[in-house]
N, C-alpha and C positions, 0 to 999 in steps of 0.2 A: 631746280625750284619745284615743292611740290604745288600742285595745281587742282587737284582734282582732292574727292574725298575719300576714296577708293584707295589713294598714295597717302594718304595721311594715317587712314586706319591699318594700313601696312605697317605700321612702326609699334602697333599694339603690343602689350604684352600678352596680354591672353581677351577671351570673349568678356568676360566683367567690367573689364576696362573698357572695351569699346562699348559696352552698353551705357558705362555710367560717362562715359565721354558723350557721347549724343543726347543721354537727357541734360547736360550742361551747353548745349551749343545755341542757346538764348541767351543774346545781347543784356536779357532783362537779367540775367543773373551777373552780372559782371560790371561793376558800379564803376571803373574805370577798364579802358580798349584803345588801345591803339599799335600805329606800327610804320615802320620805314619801310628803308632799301635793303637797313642789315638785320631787326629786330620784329618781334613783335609781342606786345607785352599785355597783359591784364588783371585786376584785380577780382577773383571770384570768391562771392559770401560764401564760407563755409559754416561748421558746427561752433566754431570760435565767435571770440568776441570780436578778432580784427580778420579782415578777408585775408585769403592765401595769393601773396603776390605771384604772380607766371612768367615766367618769360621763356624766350623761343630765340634763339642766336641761328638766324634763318641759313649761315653757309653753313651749316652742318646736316643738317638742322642736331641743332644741341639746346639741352632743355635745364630749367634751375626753376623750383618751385619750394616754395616754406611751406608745404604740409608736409603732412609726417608719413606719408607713402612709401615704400623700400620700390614700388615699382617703377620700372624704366621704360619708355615716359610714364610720369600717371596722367591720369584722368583728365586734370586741369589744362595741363599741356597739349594733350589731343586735342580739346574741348576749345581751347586756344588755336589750334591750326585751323581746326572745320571750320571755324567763323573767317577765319583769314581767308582760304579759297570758298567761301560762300559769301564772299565779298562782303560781311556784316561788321570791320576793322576799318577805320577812317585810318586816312594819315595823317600821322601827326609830324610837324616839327619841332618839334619839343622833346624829348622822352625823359621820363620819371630818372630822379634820380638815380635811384636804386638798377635800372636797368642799363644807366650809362656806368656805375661802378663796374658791375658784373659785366659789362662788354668790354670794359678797358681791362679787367683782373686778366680776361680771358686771353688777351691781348698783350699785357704784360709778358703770362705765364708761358706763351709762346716765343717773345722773342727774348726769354730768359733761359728756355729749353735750346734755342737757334744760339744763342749766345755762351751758352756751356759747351753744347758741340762743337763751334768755333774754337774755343779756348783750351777744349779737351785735344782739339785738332795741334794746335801749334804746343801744346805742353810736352816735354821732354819726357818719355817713358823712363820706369823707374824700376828696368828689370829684377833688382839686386830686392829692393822693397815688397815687390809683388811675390818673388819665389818664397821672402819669409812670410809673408802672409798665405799664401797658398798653402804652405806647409805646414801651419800650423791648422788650420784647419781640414787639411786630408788629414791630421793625425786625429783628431775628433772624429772625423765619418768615419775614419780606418776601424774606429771601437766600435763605434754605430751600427756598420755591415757586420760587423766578428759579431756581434749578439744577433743578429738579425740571420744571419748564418745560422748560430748554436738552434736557434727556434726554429727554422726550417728542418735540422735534421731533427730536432723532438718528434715534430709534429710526423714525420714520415716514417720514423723508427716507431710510434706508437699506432699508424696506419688512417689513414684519411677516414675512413670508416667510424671511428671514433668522433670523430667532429660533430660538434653538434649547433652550427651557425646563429639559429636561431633561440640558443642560450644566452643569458645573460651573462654567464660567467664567462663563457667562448668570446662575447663582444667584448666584455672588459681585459679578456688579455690581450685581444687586439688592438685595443684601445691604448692599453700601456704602453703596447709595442710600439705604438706607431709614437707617442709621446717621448717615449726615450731616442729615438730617431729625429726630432724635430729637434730634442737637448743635443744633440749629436749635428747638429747642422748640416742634416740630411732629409729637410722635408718632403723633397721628391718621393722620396722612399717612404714615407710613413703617409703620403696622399696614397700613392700606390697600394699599401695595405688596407686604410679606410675603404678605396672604390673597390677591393675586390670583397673585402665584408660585405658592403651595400649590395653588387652587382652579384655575389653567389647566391646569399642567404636565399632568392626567393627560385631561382631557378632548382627545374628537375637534375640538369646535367651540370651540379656543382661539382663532383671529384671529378671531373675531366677537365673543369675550367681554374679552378686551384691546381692542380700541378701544370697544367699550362705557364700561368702565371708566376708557380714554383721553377719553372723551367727556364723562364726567360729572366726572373731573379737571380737565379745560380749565374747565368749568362753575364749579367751584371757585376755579380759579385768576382768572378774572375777575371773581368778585364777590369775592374778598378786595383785589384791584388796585379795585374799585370798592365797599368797605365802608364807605363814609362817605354812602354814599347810600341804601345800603340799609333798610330798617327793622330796627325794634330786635328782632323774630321772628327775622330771616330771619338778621340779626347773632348772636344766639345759636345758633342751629344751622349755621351756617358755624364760628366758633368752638368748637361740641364737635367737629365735622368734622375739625378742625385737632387739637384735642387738648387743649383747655383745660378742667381741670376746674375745677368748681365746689365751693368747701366746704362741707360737709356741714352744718354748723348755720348756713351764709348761707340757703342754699334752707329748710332748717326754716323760718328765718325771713323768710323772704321771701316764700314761697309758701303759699297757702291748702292744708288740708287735707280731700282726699276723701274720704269715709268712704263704704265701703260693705260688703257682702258682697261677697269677692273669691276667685273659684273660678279654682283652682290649675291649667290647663290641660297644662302640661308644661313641660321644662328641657333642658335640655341642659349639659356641661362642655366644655370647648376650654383643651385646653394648650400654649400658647407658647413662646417661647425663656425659657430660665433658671428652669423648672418654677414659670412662673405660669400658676395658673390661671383660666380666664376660666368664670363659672358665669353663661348667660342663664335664667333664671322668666318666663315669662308667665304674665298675669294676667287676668279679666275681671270686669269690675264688673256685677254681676249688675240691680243697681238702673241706677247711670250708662250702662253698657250701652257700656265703651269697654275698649279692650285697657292692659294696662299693665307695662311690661318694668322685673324686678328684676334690675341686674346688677351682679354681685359678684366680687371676684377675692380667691386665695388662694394663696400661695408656700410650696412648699416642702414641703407638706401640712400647714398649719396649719391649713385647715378654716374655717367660717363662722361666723357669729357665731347663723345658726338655720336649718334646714330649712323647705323645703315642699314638700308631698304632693301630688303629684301627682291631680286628682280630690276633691280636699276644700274646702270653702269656709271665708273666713277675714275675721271681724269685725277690718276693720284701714283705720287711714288712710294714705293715700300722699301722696305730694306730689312733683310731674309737675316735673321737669327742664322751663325754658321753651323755648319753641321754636315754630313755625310751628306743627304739628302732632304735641302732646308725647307720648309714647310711653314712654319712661325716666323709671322714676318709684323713690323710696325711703319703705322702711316707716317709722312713726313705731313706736317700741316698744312700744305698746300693742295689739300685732298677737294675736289668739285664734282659735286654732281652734277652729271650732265643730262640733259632732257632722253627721255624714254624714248626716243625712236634711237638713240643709240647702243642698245642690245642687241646683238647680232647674234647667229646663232650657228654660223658656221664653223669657229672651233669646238664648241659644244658639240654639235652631232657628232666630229670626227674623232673626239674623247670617246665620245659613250659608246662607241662598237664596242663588243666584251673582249674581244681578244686584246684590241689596244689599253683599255683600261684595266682588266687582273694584271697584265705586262707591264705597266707603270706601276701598279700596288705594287705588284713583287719586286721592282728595280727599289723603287721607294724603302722597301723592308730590308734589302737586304742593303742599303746606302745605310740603314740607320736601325740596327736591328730593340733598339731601345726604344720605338717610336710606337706601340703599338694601337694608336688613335689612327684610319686613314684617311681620307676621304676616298667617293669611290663615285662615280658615276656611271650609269649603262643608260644606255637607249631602247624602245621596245621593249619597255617592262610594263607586264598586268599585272595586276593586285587585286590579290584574291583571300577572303576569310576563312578559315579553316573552322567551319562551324566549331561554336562552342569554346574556341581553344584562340586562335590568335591570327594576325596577320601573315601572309606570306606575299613575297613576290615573283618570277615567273621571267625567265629571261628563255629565250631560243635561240643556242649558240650553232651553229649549223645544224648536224641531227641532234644535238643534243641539246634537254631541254633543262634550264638549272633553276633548282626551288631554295631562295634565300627567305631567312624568317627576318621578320621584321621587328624593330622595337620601335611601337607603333602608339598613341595611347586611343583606346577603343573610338571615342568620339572623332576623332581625327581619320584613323580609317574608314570611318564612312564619310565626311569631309571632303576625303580625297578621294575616295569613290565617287563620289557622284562629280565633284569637278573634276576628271578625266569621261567621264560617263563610261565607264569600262573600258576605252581605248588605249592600245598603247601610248607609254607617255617615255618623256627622256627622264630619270629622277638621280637625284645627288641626296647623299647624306652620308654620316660618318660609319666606316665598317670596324667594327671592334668586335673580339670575342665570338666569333661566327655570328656576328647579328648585324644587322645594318638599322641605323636612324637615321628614317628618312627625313631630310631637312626641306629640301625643296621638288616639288616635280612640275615640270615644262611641257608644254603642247609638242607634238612629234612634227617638227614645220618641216618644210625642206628647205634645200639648200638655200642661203640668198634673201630668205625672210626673216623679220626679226622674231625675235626668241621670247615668246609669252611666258610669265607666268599663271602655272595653275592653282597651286597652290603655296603654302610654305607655312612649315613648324609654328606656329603662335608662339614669343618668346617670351611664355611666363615660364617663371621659375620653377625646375621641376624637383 
């Protein structure tokens, strides 16, 4: 339950929102307020002619608002919690229609999701049916990678030097590329071309990160030419690679269920072509003592189906996408936050020694060489500005002292400068492409105490 206002402006997407959340947390703007045990809901006047209905489905906390905001929560929804713990929301027994529909949908849609799992559970596998659907679509990606092959060796036969990123006509043949790969029912692979467009163009050290990227492609493309030999690991996570998803109440049922305390590390949002957005959660199991990635997407600003707080820990079971070394993992809805003194901080410390943690990245890389998103945590990290140029951070692994660059956004490193006040801190964020994004950084406690947050990523859309 959040309580405080502190927990509530945690769930912001970025500073605008939490500005214009706080000039809306008068009662006077909000011509109907109320709230239960499960809800809490209000009507706030906007630019319209009719106000923007809010509501708050408080076990998530998960939010539904009719203004036209793409962000997750918006305004009205915050604006709605701060009155809630600044005790300005009467209880009502009563609740508006409209927020007893949307509570029973939600309600519905869960034990509709619980009930296909079940169903998917006792239905008769249908190997004969799945091998011809299988094959007929590796025979489509088979075309998909054979072009996407011919254009790798182009581009290397006429020498990277030649690229010109920040062309228009360079973007539109990636562009295409990556479109005839999505016709090819291969979107993994043409997401993969898009982020390394975005992710080169602005960097100094592009032709070392494109044949990288060329390297680990080729790597791809030979074990899909040789997937019948593979193991059945190494087959699933080539196949997410690719772009095959898996449905949601198969994995229910198919995968065993971990249950642990799961402390909410940080997130991040990424919006794509055609305003979808891509929302990553990390996660760590406090007891299991393993990372575990929630990822969600949402069009259009329709929003998610529930929050998570960044620094708070959460009674929930997941269930691990398979794979070599599984990572991507989905909540079962039985997911509770539990009250803030239950962060603890003792598997955390013993992750973030450096030696323990590059020795799990590398286990990790080399379980799933297709994965190259990681998470990464160390302990006893400073952070330091490299005048004029950009963030770095600063680890002291016995004599030796290791300098990581950071992908950082300028306001945020001073943010997190000052809330460490120069001290070392424990920080976690995702390590890609020789850079790390920092998601979240923790007070350096010791053993036994609980695990602070200092700061964490604002999740507006980047």
């Amino acid at each position: 339950m959040l309580t405080s206002e502190a927990e509530v402006l945690g769930l912001s997407p970025d500073a605008s929102s939490t500005k214009a959340a706080q000039g809306l947390k008068s009662p006077a703007q909000w011509p109907t307020l109320g709230c239960d045990d499960s809800a809490v809901w209000g009507e706030c006047q906007g630019s319209g002619s009719k106000p923007y209905q809010t509501q708050v489905d408080l076990s998530g906390p998960s939010f539904k608002c009719s203004c036209p905001s793409r962000k997750f929560p918006c305004k009205h929804g915050l604006a709605l919690l701060l009155l809630r713990t600044a005790g300005k929301v009467a209880t009502s027994d009563t609740r508006p229609e409209w927020v007893s529909e949307w509570l029973h949908s939600r309600r519905d849609r869960a034990d509709k999701k619980e009930a296909k799992a079940a169903a998917v559970a006792t239905t008769l596998p249908d190997p004969e049916g799945a091998a011809k659907r299988q094959a007929k679509r590796w025979s489509r990606v088979d075309g998909g990678l054979a072009e996407l092959s011919l254009w790798m060796q182009d581009m290397l036969r006429q020498g990277l030097a030649t690229l010109n990123l920040g062309e228009q006509a360079t973007r539109q043949t990636w562009q295409n590329l990556a479109a005839r790969l999505v016709d090819a029912q291969a979107p993994g692979m043409a997401a993969r071309v898009m982020q390394l467009l975005d992710v080169a163009g602005p960097r100094d050290d592009w032709p070392a990160l494109v044949l990288a990227h060329l390297g680990q492609w080729q790597l791809l493309l030979d074990a899909a030419a040789r997937r019948d030999q593979l193991p059945p690991a190494m087959l699933d996570d080539l196949m997410s690679a690719i772009g095959w998803n898996q449905d949601k109440a198969e994995l229910l049922a198919a995968t065993p269920a971990v249950t642990d305390r799961w402390l909410v590390l940080g997130g991040s949002q990424i919006e794509g072509q055609g305003r979808l957005v891509e929302r990553r959660m990390w996660l760590w199991g406090e007891q299991t003592q393993r990372f575990a990635l929630l990822q969600d997407y949402a069009h259009g600003g329709r929003g998610y189906e529930r929050a998570w707080i960044a620094g708070r820990s959460y009674a929930a079971s997941l269930h691990f996408y398979p794979g070599g070394a599984p990572l991507r993992a989905m909540a079962a809805d039985d997911s509770q936050l539990l009250d803030a003194g239950h962060a603890r901080a003792e598997s955390l410390l013993a992750h973030g020694e450096a030696a323990q943690s590059w020795r799990d990245l590398a286990e990790r890389l080399a379980g799933n060489p297709f994965q190259s998103l990681q998470p990464l945590m160390l302990r006893d990290v400073s952070i330091h500005r490299v005048e004029g140029r950009h963030w770095i951070a600063t680890t002291t692994e016995g004599v030796v002292r290791r300098m990581l660059r950071l992908d950082l956004p300028e306001a945020e490193g001073w943010a997190l400068l000052a809330a460490s006040g120069g001290r070392p801190v424990l920080a976690m964020g995702e390590w890609s492409d020789e850079r790390w994004r920092l998601l979240g950084v923790w007070n350096a406690v010791a053993a036994g105490d609980a695990a602070s947050l200092l700061w964490s990523l604002p999740g507006e859309v980047q």
